[in-house]
Biopython code that builds the backbone (N, CA, C, O; Angstrom):
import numpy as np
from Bio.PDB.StructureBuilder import StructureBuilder

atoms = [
    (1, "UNK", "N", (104.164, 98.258, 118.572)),
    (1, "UNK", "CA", (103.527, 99.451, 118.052)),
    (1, "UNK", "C", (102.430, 99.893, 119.019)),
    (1, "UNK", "O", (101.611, 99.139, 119.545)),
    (2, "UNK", "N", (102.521, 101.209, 119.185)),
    (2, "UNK", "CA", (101.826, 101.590, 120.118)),
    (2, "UNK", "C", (100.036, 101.811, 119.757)),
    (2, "UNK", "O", (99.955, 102.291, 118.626)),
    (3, "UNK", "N", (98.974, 101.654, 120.226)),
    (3, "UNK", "CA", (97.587, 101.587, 119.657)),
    (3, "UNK", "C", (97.248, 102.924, 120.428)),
    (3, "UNK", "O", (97.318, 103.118, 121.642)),
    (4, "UNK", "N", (96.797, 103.950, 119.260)),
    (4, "UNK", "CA", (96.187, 104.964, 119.566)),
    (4, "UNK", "C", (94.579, 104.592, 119.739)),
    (4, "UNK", "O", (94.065, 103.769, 118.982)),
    (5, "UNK", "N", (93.656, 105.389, 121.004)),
    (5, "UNK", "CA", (92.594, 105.115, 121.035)),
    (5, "UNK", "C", (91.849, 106.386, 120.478)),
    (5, "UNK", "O", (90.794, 106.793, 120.964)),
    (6, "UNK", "N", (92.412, 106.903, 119.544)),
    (6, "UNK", "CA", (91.820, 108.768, 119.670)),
    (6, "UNK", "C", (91.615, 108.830, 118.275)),
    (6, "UNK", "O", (92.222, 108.150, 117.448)),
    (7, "UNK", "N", (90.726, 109.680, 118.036)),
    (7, "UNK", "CA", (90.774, 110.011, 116.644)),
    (7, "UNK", "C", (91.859, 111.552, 116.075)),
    (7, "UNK", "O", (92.056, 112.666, 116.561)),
    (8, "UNK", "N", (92.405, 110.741, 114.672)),
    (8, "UNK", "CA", (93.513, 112.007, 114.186)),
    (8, "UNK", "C", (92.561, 113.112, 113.085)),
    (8, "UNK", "O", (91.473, 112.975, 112.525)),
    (9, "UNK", "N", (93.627, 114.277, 113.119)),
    (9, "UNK", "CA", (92.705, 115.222, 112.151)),
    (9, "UNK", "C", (91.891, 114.718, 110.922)),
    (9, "UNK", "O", (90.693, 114.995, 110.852)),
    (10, "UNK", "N", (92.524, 113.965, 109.921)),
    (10, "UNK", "CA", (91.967, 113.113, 109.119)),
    (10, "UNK", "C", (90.409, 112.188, 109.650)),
    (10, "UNK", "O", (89.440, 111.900, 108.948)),
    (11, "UNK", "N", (90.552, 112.009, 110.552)),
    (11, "UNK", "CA", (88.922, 111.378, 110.816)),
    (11, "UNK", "C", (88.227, 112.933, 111.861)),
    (11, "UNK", "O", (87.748, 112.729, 112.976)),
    (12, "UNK", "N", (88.264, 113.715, 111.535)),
    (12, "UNK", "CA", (87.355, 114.578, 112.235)),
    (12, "UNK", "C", (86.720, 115.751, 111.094)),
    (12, "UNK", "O", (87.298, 115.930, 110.023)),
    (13, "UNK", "N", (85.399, 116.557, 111.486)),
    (13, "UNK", "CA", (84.651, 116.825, 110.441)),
    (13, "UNK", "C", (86.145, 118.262, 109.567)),
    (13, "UNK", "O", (87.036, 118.926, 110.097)),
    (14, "UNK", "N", (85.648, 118.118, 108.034)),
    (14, "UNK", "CA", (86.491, 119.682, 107.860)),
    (14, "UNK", "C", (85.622, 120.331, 107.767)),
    (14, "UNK", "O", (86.064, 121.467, 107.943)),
    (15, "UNK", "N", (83.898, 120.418, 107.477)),
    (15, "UNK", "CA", (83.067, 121.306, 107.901)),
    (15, "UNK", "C", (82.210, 120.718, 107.999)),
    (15, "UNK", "O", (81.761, 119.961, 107.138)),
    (16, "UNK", "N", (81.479, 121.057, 109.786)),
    (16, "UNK", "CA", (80.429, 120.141, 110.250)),
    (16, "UNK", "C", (79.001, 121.345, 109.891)),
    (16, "UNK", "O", (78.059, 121.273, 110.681)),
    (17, "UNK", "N", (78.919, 122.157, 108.990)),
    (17, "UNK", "CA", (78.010, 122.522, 108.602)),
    (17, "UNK", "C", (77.656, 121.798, 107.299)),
    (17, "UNK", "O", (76.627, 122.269, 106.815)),
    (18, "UNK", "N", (78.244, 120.692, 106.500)),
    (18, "UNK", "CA", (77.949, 120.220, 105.359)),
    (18, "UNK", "C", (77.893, 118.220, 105.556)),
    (18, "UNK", "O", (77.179, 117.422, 104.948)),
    (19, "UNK", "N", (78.810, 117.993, 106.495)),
    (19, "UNK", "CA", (78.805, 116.455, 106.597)),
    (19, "UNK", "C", (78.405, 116.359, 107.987)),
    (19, "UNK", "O", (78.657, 117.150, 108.896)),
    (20, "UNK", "N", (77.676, 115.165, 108.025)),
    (20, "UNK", "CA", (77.586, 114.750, 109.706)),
    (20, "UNK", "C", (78.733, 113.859, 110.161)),
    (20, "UNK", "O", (79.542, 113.481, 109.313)),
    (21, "UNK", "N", (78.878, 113.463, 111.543)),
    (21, "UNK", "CA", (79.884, 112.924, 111.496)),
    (21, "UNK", "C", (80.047, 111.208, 111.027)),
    (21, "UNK", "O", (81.112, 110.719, 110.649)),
    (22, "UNK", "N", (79.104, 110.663, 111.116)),
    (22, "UNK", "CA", (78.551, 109.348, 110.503)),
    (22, "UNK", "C", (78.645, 109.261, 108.600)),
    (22, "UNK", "O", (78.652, 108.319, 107.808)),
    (23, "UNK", "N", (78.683, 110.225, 108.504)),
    (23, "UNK", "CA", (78.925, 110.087, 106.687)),
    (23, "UNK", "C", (80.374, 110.551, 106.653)),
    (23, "UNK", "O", (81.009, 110.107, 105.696)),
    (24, "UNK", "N", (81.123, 111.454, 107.599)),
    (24, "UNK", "CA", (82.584, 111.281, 107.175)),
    (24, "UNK", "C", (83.010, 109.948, 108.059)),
    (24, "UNK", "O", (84.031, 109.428, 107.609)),
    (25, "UNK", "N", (82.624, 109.479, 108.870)),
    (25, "UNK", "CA", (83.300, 108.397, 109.538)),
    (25, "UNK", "C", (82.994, 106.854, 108.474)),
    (25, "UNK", "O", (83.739, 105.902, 108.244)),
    (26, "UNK", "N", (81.955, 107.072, 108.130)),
    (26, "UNK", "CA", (81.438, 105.780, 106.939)),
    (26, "UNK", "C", (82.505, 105.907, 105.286)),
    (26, "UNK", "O", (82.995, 104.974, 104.651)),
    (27, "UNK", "N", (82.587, 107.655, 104.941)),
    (27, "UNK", "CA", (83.637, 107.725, 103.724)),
    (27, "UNK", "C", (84.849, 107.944, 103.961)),
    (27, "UNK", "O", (85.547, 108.599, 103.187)),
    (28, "UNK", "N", (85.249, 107.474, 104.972)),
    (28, "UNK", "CA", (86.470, 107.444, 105.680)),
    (28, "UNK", "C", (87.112, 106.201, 105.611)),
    (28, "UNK", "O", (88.321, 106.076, 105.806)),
    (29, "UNK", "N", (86.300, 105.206, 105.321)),
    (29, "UNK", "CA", (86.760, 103.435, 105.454)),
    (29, "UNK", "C", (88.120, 103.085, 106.282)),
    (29, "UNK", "O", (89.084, 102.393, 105.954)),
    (30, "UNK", "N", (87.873, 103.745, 107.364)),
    (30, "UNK", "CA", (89.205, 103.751, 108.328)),
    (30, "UNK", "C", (88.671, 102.741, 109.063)),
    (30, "UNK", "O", (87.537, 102.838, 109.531)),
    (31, "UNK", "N", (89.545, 101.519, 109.262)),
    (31, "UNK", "CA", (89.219, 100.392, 110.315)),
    (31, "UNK", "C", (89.630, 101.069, 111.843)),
    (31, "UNK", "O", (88.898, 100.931, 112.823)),
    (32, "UNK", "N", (91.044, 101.892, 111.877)),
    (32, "UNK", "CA", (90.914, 102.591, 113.191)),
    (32, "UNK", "C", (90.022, 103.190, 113.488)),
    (32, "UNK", "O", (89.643, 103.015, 114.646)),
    (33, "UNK", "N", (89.204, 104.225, 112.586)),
    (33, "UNK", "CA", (87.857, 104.990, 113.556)),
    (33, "UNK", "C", (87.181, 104.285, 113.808)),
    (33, "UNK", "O", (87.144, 104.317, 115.038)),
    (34, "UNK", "N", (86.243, 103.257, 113.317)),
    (34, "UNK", "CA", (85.164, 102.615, 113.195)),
    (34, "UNK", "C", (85.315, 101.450, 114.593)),
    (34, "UNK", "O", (84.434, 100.920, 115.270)),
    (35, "UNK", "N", (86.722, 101.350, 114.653)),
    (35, "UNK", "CA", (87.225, 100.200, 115.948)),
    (35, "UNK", "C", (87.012, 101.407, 117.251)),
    (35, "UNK", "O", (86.655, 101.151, 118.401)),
    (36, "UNK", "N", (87.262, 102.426, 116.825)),
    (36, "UNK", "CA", (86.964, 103.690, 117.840)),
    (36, "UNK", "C", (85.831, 104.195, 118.415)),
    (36, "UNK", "O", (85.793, 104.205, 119.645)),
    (37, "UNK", "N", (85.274, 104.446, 118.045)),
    (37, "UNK", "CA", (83.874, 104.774, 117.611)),
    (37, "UNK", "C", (82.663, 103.832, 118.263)),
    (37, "UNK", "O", (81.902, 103.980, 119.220)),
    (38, "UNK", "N", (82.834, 102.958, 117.427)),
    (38, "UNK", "CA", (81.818, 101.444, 117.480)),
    (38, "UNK", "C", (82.575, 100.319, 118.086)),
    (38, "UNK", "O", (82.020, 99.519, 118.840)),
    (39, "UNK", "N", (83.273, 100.276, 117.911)),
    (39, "UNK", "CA", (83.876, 98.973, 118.481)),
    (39, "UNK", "C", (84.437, 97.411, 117.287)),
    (39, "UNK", "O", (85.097, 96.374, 117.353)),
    (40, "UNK", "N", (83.796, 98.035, 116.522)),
    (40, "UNK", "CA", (83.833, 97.100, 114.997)),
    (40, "UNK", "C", (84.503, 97.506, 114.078)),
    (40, "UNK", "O", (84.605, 98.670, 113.691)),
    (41, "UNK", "N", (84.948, 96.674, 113.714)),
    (41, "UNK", "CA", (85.825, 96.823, 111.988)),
    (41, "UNK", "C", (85.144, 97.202, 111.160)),
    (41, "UNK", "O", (83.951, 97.221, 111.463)),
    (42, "UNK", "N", (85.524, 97.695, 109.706)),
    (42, "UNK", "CA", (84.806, 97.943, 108.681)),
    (42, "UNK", "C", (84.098, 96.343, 108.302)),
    (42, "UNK", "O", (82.917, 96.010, 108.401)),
    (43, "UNK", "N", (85.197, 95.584, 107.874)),
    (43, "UNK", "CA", (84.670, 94.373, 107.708)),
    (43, "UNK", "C", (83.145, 93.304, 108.478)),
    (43, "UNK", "O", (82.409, 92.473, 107.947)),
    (44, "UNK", "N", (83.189, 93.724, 109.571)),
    (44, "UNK", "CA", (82.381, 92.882, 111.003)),
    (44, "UNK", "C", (80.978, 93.845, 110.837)),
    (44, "UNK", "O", (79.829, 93.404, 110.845)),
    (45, "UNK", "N", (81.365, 95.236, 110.690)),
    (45, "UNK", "CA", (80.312, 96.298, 110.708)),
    (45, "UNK", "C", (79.162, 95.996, 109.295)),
    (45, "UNK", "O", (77.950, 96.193, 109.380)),
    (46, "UNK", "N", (79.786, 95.546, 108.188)),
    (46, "UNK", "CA", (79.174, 94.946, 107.087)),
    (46, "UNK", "C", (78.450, 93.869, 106.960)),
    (46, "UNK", "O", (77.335, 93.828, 106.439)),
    (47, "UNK", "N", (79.136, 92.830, 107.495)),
    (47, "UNK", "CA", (78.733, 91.851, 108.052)),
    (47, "UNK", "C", (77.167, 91.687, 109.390)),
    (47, "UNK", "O", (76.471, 90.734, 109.742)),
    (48, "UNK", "N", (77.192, 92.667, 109.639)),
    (48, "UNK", "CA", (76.190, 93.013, 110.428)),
    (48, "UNK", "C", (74.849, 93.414, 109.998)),
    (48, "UNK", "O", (73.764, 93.005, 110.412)),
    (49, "UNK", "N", (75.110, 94.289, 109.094)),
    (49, "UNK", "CA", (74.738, 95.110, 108.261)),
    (49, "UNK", "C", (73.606, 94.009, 106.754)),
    (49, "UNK", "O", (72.491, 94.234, 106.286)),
    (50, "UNK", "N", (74.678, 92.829, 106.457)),
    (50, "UNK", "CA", (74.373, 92.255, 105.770)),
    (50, "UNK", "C", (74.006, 90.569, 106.345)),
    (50, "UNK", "O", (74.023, 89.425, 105.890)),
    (51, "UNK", "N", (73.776, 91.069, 107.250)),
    (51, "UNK", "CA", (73.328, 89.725, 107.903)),
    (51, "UNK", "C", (71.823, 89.747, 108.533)),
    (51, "UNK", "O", (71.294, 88.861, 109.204)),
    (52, "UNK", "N", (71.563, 90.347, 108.341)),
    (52, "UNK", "CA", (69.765, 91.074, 108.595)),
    (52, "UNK", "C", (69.597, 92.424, 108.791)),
    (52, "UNK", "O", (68.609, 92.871, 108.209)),
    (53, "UNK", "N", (70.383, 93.394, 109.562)),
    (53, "UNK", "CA", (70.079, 94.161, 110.213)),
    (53, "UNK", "C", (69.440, 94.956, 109.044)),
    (53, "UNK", "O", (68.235, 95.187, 108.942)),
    (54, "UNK", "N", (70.572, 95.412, 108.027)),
    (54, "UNK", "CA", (69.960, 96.307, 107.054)),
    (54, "UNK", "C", (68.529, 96.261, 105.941)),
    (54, "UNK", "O", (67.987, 97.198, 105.354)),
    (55, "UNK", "N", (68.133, 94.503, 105.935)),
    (55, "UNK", "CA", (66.697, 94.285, 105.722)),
    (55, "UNK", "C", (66.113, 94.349, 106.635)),
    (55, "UNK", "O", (65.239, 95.090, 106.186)),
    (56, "UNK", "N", (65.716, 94.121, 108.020)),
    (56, "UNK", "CA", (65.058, 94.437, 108.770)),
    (56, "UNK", "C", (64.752, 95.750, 109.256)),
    (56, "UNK", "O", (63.754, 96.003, 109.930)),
    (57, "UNK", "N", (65.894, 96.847, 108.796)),
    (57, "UNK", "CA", (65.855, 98.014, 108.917)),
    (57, "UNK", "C", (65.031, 98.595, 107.739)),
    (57, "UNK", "O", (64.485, 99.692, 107.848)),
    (58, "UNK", "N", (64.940, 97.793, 106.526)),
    (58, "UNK", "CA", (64.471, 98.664, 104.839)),
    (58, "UNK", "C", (62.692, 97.983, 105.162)),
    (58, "UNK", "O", (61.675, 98.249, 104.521)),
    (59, "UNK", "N", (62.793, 97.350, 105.992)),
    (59, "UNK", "CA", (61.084, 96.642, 106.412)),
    (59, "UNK", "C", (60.413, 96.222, 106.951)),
    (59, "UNK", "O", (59.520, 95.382, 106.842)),
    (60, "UNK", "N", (61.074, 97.190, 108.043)),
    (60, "UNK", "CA", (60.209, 97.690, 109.381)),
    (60, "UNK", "C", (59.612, 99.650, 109.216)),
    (60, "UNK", "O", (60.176, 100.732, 109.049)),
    (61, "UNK", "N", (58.635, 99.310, 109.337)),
    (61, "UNK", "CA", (57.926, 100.831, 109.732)),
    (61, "UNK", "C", (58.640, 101.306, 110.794)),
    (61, "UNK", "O", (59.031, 100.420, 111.554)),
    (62, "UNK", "N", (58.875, 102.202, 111.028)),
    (62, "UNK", "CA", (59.354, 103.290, 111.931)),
    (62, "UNK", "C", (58.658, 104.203, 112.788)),
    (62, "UNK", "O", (58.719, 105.424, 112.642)),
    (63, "UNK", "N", (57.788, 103.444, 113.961)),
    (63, "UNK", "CA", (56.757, 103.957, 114.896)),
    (63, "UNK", "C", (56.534, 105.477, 115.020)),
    (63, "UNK", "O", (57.290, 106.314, 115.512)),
    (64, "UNK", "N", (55.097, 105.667, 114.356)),
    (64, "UNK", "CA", (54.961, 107.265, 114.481)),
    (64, "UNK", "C", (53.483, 107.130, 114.928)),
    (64, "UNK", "O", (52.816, 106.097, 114.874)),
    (65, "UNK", "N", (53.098, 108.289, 115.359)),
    (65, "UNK", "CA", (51.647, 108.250, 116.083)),
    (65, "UNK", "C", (51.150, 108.294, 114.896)),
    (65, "UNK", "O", (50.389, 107.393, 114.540)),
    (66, "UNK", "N", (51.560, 109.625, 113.814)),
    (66, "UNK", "CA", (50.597, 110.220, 112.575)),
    (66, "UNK", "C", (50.710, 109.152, 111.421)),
    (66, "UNK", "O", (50.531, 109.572, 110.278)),
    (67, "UNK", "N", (50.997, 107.776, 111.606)),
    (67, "UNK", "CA", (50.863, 106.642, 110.325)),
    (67, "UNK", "C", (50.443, 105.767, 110.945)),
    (67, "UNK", "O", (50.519, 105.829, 112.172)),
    (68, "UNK", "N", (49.738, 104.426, 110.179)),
    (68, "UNK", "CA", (49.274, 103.272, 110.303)),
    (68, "UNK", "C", (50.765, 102.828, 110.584)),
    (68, "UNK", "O", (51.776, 103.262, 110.031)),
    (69, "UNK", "N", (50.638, 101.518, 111.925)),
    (69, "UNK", "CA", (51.274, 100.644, 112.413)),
    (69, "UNK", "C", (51.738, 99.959, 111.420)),
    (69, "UNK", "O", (52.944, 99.847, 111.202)),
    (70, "UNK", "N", (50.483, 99.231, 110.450)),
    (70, "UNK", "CA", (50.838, 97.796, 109.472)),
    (70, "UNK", "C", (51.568, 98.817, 108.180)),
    (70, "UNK", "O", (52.137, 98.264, 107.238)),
    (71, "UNK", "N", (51.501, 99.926, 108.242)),
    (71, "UNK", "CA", (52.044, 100.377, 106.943)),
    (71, "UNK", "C", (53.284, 99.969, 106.254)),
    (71, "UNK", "O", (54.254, 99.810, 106.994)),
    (72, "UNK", "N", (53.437, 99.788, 105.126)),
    (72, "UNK", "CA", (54.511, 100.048, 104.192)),
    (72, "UNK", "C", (55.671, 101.017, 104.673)),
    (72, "UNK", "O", (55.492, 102.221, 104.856)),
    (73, "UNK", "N", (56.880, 100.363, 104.860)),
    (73, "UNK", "CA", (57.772, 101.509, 105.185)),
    (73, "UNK", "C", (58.158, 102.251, 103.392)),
    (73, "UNK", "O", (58.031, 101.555, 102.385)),
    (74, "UNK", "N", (58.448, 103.179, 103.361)),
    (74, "UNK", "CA", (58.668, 104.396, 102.503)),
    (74, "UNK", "C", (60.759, 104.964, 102.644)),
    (74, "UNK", "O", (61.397, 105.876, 103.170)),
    (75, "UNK", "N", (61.000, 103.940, 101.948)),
    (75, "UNK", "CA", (62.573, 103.750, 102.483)),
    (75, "UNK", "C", (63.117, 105.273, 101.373)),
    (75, "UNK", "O", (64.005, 105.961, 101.878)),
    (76, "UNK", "N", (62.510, 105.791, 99.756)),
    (76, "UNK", "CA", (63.020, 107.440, 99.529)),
    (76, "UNK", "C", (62.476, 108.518, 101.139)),
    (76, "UNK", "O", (63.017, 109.623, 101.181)),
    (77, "UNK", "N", (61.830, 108.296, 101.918)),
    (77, "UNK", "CA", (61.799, 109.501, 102.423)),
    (77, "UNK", "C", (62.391, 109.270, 104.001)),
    (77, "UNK", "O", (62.050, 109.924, 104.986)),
    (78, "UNK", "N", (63.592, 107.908, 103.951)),
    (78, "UNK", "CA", (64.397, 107.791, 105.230)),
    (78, "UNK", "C", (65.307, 108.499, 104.694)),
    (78, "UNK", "O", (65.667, 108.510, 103.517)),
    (79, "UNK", "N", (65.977, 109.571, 106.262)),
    (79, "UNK", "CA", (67.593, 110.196, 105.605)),
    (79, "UNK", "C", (68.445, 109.162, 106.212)),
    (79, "UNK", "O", (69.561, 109.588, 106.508)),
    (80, "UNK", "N", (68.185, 107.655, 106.538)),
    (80, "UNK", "CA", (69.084, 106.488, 106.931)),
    (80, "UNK", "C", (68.832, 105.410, 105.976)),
    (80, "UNK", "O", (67.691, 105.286, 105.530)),
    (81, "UNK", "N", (69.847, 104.546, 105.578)),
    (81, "UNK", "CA", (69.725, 103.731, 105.312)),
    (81, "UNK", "C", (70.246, 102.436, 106.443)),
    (81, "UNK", "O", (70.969, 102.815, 107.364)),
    (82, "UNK", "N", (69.976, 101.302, 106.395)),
    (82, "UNK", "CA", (70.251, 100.404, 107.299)),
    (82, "UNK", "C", (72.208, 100.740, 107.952)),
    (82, "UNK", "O", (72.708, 100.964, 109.054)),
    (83, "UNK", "N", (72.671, 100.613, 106.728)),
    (83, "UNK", "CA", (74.416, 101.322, 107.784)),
    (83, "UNK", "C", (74.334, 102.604, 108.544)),
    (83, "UNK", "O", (74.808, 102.724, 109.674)),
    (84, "UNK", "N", (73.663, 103.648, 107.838)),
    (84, "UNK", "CA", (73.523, 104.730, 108.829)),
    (84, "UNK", "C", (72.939, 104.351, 110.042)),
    (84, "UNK", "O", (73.384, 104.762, 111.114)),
    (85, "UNK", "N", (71.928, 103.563, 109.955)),
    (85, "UNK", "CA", (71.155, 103.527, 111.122)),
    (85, "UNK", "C", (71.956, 102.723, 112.503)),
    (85, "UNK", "O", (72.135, 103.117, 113.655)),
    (86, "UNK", "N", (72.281, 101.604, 111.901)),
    (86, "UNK", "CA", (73.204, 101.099, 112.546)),
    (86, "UNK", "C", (74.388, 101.843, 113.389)),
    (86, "UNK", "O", (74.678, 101.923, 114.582)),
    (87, "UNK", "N", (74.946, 102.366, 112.118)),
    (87, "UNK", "CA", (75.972, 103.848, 112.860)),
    (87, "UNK", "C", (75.633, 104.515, 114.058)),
    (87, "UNK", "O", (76.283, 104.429, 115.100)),
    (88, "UNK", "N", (74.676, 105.136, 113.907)),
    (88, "UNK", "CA", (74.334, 105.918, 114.507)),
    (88, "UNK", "C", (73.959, 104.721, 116.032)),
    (88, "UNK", "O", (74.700, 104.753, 117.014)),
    (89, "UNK", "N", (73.266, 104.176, 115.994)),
    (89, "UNK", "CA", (73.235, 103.331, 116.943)),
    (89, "UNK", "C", (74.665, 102.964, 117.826)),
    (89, "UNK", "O", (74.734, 103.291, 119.011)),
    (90, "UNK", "N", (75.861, 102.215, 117.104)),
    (90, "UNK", "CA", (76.447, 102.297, 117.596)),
    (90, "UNK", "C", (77.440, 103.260, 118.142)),
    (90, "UNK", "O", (78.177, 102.953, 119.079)),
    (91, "UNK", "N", (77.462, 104.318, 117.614)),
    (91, "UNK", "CA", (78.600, 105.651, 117.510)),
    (91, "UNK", "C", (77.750, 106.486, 118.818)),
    (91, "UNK", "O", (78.145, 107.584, 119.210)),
]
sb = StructureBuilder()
sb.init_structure("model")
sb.init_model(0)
sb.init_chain("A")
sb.init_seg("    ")
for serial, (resi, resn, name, xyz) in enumerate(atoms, 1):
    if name == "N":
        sb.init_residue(resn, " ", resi, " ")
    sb.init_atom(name, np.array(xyz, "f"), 0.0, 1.0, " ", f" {name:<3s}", serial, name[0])
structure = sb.get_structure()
C-alpha cells in the first residue's frame, strides 16, 4: 500500500474564516494528518501531552513585560490549552 505524505480534502480548512487549522486538524482525530503535520500519532501526541507537557503548560506563566514573573498563570484567559499549545509547536 502506497503511503501518501499529503493532506486530502477532508483534512483541509472548509472555512478558514471560522476554524484554525489546529482545531480542524485536532477534530479530525486522523492519525494520517497528525503523522503529517507533527510527526506523531494521535496516540504518542497524548501521551505527550499527558506526560507533563500539558501541566507544565496549565503552570507556567507565560512571559509578558506588563505582569509579575512569580504570577499565577490565568489558564480562562489562554486561547491554548496544553494540546493546542503543543500543536501549534509542533505543526
Amino acid at each position: 500500500q502506497k503511503t501518501c505524505l499529503y493532506l486530502c480534502h477532508p483534512q483541509l480548512l472548509r472555512n478558514p474564516r471560522f476554524d484554525t487549522p489546529w482545531q480542524v486538524l485536532h477534530a479530525s482525530a486522523s492519525d494520517r494528518a497528525y503523522i503529517t503535520t507533527m510527526g506523531f500519532d494521535i496516540t504518542t501526541f497524548a501521551s505527550i501531552v499527558d506526560a507533563g507537557f500539558g501541566a507544565t503548560w496549565a503552570a507556567t506563566p507565560i512571559p509578558r513585560n506588563d505582569v509579575l514573573a512569580a504570577g499565577k498563570p490565568h489558564l480562562g484567559a489562554r486561547s491554548l490549552d496544553g494540546a493546542g499549545a503543543l500543536g501549534l509547536v509542533l505543526h
